[in-house]
C-alpha positions in Angstrom: 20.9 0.2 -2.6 23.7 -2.5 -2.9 25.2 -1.6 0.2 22.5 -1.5 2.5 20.7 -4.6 4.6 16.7 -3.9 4.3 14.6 -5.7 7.1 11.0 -6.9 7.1 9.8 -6.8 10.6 6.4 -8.7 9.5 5.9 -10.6 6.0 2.2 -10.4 5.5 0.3 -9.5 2.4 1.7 -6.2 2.2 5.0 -6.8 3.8 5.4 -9.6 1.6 4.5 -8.0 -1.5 6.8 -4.9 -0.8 9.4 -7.5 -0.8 8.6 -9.1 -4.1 8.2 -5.9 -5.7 11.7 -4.8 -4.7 13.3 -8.0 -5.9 11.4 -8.1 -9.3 12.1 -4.4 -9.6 16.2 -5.6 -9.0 15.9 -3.0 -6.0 17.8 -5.2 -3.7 19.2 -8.7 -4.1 18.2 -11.9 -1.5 21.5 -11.5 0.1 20.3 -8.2 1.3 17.5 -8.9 2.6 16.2 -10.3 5.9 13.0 -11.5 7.4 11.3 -11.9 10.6 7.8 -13.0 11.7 6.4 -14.2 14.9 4.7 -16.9 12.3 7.2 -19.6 12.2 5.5 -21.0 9.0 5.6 -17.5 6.9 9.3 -17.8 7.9 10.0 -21.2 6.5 7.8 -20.0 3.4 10.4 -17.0 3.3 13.5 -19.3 3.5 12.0 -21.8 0.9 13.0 -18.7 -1.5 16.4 -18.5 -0.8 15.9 -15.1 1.6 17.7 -15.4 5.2 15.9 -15.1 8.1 16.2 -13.2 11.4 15.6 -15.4 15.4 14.5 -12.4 16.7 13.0 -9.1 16.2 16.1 -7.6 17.5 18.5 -9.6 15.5 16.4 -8.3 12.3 17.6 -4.7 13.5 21.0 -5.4 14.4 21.8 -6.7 10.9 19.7 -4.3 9.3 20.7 -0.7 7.9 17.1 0.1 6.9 13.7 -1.9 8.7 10.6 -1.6 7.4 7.7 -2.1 9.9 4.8 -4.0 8.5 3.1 -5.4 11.4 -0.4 -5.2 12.4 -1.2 -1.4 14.4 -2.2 -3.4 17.1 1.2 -5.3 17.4 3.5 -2.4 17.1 4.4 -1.4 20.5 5.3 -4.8 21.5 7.8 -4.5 18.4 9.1 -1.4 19.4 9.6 -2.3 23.2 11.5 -5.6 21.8 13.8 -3.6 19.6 14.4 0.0 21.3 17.6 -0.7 22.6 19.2 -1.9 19.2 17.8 1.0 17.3 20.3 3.7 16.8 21.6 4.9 14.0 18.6 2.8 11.5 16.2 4.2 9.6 12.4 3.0 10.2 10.1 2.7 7.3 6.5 2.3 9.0 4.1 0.9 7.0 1.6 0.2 9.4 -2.3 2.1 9.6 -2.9 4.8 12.1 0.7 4.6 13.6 2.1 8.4 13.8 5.4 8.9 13.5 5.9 10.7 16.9 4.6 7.9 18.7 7.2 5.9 17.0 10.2 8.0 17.5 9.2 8.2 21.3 10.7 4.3 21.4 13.1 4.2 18.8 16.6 6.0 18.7 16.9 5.9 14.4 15.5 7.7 12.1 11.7 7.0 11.1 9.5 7.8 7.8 5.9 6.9 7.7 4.7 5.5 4.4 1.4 3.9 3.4 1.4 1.7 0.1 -0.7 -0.5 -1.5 -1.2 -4.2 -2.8 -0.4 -3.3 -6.5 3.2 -2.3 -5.5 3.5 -5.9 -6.0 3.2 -5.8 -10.4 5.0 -2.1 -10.1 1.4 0.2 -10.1 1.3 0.5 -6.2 0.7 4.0 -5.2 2.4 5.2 -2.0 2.0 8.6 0.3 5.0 8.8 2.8 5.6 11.2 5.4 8.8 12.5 7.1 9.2 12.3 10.9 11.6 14.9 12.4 14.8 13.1 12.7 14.9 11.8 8.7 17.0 13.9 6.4 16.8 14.5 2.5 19.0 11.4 2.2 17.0 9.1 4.0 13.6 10.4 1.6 15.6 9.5 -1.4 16.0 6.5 -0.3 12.2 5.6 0.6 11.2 7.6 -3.0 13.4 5.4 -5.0 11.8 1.9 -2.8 8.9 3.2 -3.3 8.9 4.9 -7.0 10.3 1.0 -8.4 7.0 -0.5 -7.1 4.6 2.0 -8.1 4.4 6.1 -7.7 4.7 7.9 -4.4 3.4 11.2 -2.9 4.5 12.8 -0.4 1.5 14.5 2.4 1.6 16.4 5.7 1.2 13.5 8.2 -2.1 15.1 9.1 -3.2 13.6 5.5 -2.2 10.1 5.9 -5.6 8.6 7.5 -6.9 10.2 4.5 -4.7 8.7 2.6 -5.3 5.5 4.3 -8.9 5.3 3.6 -8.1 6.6 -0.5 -5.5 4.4 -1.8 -4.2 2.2 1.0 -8.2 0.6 1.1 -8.5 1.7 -2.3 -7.9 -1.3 -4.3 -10.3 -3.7 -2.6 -13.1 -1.0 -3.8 -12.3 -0.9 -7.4 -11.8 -4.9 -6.9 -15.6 -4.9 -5.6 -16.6 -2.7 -8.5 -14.9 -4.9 -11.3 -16.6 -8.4 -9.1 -20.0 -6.4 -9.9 -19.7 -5.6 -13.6 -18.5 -8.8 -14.1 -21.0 -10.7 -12.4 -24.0 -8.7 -14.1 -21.8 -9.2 -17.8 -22.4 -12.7 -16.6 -26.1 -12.5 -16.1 -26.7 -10.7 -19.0 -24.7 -14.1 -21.0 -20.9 -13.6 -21.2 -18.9 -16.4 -19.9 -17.1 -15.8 -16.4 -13.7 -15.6 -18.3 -14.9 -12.9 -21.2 -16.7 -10.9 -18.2 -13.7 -10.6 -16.2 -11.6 -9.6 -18.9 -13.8 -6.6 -20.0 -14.1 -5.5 -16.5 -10.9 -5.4 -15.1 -9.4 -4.2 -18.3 -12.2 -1.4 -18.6 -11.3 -0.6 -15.1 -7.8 -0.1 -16.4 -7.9 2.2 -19.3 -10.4 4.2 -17.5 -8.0 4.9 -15.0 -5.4 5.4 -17.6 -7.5 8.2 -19.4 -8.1 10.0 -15.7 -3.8 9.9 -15.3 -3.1 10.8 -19.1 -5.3 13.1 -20.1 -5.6 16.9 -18.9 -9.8 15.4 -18.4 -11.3 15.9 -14.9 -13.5 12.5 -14.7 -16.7 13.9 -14.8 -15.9 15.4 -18.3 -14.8 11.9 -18.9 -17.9 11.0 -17.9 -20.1 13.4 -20.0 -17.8 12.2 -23.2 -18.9 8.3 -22.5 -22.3 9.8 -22.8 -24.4 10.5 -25.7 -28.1 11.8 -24.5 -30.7 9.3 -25.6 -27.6 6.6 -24.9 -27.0 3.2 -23.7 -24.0 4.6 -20.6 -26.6 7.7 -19.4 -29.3 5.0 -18.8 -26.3 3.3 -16.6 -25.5 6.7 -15.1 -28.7 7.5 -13.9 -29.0 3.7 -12.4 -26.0 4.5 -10.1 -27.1 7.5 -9.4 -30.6 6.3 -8.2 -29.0 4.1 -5.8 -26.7 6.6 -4.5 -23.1 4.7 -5.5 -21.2 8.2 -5.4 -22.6 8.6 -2.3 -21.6 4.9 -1.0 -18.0 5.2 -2.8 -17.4 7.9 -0.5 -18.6 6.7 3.2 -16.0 3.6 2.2 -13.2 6.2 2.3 -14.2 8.1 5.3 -15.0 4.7 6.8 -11.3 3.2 6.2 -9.9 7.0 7.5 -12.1 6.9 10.2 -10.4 3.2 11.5 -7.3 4.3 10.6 -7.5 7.4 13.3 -8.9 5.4 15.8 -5.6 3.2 15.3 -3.4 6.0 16.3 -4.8 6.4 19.5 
């Protein structure tokens, strides 16, 4: 990665957090990196870090050898009108919902690769599904794997999949976040201290996870294990059950892969 310039077209939350992840993970240095965003003052924040700025979208792809596009669905084809011209010969990491990768490589003369992470890539436990448009060879995938892989895990899908994987783990965090605000908030009611709440929450939420990736379990063996019959969890079990949060857990997926689709159109 030494030798090649990576470009953020867009330095939002994810955008932004892609970034971090790659500079924490010693993926790329500052030097190599440059930012632009129609938001003058995410720019000066960008430049208050010691990473160089781009004037222009176009400039961004000029200087760039690789250009990751994390802008807003809505805002992409105003991007790619702007930067058409300059775009031979660079490879396009899209990062934005519902964008297909034809639609992109109908504008663009590079290469393109259609990726969608997530918000943890940010502490290195991001999970991201990419997808290869036809011009992108091996070398280009190895590329995007081993950005990816130092800010998390990657998978690779059948484009088809990506709205699913959209609404799964691109939305995915802000679901368990809801689910760990919950817990703690009724460990709070029942006495603990917003601090000591949090704490067991999040971190049950953790090794819970951990036990689905590290054991050969499926989770509702998991499940069954956490619950001994006449038991404090079954009692817990059956409230969730009652008021359908299975059920609810997955209308929030198909919701999120639902928008997703409608962005493509």
């Amino acid at each position: 990665m030494s030798h090649s310039k990576i470009g953020f077209i867009g330095i939002g939350r994810m955008g932004s957090a892609l970034m971090q992840g790659f500079l924490k993970a010693k993926l790329v240095s500052k030097k190599d990196i440059l930012v632009y965003d129609k938001d003058q003052k995410k720019l000066q924040a960008v430049r208050k870090t010691g990473v160089k700025t781009a004037s222009s979208n176009r400039e961004l792809v000029s200087k760039s050898d690789v250009i990751l596009l994390a802008v807003k669905p809505q805002s992409m084809q105003a991007v790619l009108n702007e930067i058409s011209e300059v775009s031979g010969g660079k490879l396009f990491v899209s990062i934005a919902a519902g964008i297909k990768t034809k639609k992109l490589e109908e504008k663009l003369k590079g290469k393109v690769i259609r990726v969608m992470p997530n918000t943890p890539c940010m502490i290195y436990q991001g999970t991201s599904a990419y997808s290869i448009g036809k011009k992108a060879n091996e070398q280009d995938t190895k590329l995007v794997k081993k950005l990816f892989n130092a800010v998390g895990t990657t998978v690779q899908v059948k484009e088809k999949h990506m709205d699913a994987v959209t609404g799964l783990s691109g939305s995915g965090p802000a679901y368990i976040y809801y689910t760990i605000k919950a817990m703690a908030e009724a460990g709070e009611e029942e006495g603990l201290t917003e601090e000591v709440a949090l704490k067991l929450a999040a971190q049950t939420a953790k090794g819970a996870a951990e036990m689905v990736l590290k054991t050969s379990k499926k989770p509702q063996q998991l499940i069954e294990d956490v619950c001994s019959p006449g038991g404090t969890t079954i009692q817990g079990i059956k409230k969730l059950e009652e008021k359908k949060v299975n059920e609810a857990l997955k209308q929030a997926v198909k919701a999120a892969a639902k928008r997703s689709k409608q962005l493509s159109k």
